[in-house]
C-alpha positions in Angstrom: 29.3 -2.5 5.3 32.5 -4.3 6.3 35.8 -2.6 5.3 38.8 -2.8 7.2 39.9 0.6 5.4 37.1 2.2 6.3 38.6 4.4 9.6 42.0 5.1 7.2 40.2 6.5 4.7 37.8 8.6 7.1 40.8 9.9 8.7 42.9 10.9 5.5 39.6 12.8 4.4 38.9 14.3 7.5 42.6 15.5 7.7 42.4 17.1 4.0 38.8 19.1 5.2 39.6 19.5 9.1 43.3 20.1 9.0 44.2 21.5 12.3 40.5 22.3 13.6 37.3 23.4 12.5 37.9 27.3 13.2 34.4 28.3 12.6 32.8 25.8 14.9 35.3 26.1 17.9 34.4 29.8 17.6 30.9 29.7 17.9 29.8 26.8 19.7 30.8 26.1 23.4 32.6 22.2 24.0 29.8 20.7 25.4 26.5 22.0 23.8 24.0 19.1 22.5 22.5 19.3 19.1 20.6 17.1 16.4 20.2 16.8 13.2 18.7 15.0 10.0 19.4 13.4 7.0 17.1 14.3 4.2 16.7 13.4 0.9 15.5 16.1 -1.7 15.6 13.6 -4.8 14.5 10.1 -5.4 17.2 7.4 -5.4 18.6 4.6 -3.7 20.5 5.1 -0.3 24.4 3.9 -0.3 26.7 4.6 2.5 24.4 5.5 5.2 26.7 3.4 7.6 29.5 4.9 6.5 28.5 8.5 7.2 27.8 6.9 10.6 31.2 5.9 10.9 32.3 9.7 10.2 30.6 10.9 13.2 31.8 7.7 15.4 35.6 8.4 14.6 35.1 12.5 15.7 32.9 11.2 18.7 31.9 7.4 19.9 29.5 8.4 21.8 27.1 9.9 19.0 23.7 8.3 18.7 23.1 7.6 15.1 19.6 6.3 14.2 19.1 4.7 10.7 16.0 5.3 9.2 16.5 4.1 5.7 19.0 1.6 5.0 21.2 0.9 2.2 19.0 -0.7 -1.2 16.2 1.7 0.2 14.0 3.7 -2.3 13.9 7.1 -0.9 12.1 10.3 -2.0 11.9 14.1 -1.7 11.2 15.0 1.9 12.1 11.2 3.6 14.1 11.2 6.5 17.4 9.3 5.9 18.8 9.7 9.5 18.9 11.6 12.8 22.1 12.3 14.6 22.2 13.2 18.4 25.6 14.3 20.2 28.3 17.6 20.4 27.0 20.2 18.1 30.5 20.4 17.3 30.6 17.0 16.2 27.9 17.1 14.3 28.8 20.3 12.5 32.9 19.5 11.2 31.7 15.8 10.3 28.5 17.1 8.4 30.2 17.8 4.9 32.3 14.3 4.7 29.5 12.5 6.2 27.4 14.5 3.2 30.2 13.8 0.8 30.0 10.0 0.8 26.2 9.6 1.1 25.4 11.6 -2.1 28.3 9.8 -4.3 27.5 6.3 -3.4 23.7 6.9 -2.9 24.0 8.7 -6.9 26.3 5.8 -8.3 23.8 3.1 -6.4 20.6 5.4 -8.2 22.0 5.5 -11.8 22.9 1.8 -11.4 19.6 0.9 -10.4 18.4 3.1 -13.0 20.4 1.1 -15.5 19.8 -2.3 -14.0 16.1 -2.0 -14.6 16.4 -1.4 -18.3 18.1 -4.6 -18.8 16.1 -6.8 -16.4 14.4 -8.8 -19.2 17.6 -9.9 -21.0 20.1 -12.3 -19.6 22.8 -9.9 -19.6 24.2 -9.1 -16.3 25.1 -5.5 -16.1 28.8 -5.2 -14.3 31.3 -2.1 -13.0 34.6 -1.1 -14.3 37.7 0.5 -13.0 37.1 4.0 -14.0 36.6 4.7 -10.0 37.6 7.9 -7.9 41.3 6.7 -6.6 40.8 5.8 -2.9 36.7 5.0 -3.3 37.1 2.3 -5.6 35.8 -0.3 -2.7 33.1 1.9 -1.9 32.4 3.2 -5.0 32.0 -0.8 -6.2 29.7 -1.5 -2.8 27.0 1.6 -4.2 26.8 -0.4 -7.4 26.5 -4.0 -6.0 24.0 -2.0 -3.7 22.2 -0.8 -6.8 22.0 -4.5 -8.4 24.4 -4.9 -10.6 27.9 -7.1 -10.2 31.2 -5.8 -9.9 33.8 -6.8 -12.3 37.6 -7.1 -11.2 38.5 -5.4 -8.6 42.2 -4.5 -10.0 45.0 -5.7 -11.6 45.4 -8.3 -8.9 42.2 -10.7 -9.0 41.5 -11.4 -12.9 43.6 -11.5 -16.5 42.2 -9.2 -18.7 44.5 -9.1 -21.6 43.8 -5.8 -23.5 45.2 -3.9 -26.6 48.5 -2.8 -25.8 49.2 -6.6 -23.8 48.8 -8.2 -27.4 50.4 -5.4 -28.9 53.6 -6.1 -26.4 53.2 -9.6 -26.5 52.7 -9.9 -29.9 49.6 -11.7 -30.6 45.9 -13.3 -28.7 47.2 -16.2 -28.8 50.9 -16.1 -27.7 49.1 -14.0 -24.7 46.6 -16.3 -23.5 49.1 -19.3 -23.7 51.7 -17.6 -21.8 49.2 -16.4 -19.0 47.5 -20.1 -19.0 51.0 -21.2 -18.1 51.5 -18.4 -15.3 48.2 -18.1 -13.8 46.2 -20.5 -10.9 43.7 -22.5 -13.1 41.1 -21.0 -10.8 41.5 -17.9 -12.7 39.4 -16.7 -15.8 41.3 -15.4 -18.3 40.0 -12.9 -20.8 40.7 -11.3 -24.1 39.7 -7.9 -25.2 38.8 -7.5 -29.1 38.1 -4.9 -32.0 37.9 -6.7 -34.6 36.4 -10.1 -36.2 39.3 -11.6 -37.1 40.2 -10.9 -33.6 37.6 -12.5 -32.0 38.3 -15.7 -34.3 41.4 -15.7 -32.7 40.3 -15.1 -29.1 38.2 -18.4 -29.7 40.8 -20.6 -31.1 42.7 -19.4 -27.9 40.2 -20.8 -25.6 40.3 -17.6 -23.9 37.0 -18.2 -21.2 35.6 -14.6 -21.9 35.9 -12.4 -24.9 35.6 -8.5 -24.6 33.8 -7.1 -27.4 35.6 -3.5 -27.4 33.8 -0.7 -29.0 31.9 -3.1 -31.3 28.6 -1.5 -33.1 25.5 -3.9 -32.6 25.9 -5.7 -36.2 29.4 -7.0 -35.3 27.8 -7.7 -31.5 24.9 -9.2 -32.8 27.8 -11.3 -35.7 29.4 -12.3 -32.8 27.8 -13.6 -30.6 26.4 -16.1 -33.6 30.1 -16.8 -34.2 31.0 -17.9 -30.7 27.8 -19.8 -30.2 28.6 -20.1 -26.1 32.2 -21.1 -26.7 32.9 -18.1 -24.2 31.2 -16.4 -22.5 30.8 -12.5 -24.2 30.9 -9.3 -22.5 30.4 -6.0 -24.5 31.7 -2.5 -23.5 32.8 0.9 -24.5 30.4 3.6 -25.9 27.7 2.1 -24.1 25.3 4.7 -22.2 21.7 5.3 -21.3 20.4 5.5 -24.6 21.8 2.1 -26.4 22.2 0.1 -23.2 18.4 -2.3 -23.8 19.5 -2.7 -27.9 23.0 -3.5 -26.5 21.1 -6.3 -23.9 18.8 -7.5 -27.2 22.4 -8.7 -29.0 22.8 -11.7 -26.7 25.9 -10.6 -25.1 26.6 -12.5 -21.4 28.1 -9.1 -19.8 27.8 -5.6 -19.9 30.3 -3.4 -18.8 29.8 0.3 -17.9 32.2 2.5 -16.6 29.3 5.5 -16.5 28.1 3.7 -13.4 31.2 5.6 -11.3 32.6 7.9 -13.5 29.3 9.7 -14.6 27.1 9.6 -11.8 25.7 12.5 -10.3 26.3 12.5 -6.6 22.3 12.7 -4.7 20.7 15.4 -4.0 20.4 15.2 0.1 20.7 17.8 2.9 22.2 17.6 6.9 20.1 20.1 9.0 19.9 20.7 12.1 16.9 21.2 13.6 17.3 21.3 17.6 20.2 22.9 19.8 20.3 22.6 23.4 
């Protein structure tokens, strides 16, 4: 993956771990002894972030060979090899947790999305990300889900208008809001409304707003709603939505799905770092 952040954020983690040296290892193990090790899996996913646990070892040591065996999108299962690492046994043992750390998060967020995406695959909803994300991972933590097929919503506060409930509740009203940020905002930009209510969403409509939140909405009023707008904008419907509603939640028509579980409820991967020859 391409991220100019990526060597930052390596070295801001590998400070908080390493601090000022890896005691244990500069004990036991002599400077220059050789050692490899493997990447396994002992679940069944979808790899994410195998080149960014590649990018842990190069930042501790360029010269680490790191062969890639399973890429990221990859179905993996119990017992496949993920990767082999070849270099200082020092290296490999101080960058082993963090290199660890990020495969199982974004390889359990790309898993569960996959997992989700596949429920929904015969409805035209397009399942999409939030920003409930771990402070710091939010581009990576985005990357595992594009990686497990579904589509990222905005990034942050700078690259869409979402106007929520305490906006309109400062502002004063849907349409006052969307006006204003019409006025203030490049026409290239979407604007959308978040709604609780059907009166709401009436006014959300007459406000042109291109896309409608449906907030917390049962399936009825879903199902009510999108008959109401009738593709005058396009719907997207989120809160309370999980593994067991999601396909009845697809069924109602609705354009978007959004799911903040994808990030903030997935189970990092079950996958182990071994070594298994020392020279």
């Amino acid at each position: 993956m391409d991220y100019l952040g990526l060597n930052d954020l390596i070295k801001r983690a590998l400070e908080e771990d390493v601090g000022y040296g890896d005691i244990t290892t500069q004990s036991l193990v002599p400077p220059e002894q050789k050692a490899r090790g493997i990447f396994s899996a002992k679940s069944p996913g979808i790899v994410a972030g195998i080149r960014v646990s590649q990018a842990v070892f190069s930042y501790l040591d360029p010269e680490i060979e790191f062969d890639v065996l399973k890429s990221d999108g990859d179905e993996i299962q119990p017992g496949d090899v993920i990767a082999v690492v070849r270099g200082k046994a020092r290296t490999l043992l101080t960058g082993e947790r963090l290199a660890l750390n990020f495969l199982q998060r974004l390889s359990g967020i790309a898993s569960k999305t996959r997992k989700m995406v596949e429920m929904i695959k015969y409805s035209k909803a397009e399942l999409l990300d939030t920003r409930k994300t771990t402070p710091g991972l939010r581009v990576l933590e985005k990357y595992a889900v594009g990686i497990g097929g579904a589509r990222n919503h905005r990034f942050g506060l700078f690259d869409g208008v979402m106007i929520k409930d305490n906006h309109i509740k400062t502002v004063g009203s849907i349409q006052k809001a969307v006006s204003t940020a019409r006025q203030k905002v490049p026409h290239t930009i979407k604007i959308e409304v978040e709604v609780e209510t059907m009166e709401q969403l009436q006014e959300a409509i007459e406000a042109h707003a291109d896309i409608i939140m449906l907030d917390n909405m049962d399936i009825y009023e879903m199902i009510e709603a999108v008959n109401i707008v009738g593709g005058r904008a396009l719907l997207e419907a989120s809160g309370g939505i999980n593994e067991g509603n999601l396909a009845e939640v697809a069924r109602t028509g609705v354009d978007f799905i959004s799911m903040g579980a994808l990030t903030h409820a997935a189970t990092s991967l079950d996958i182990s770092f071994d070594i298994v020859e020392a020279d």
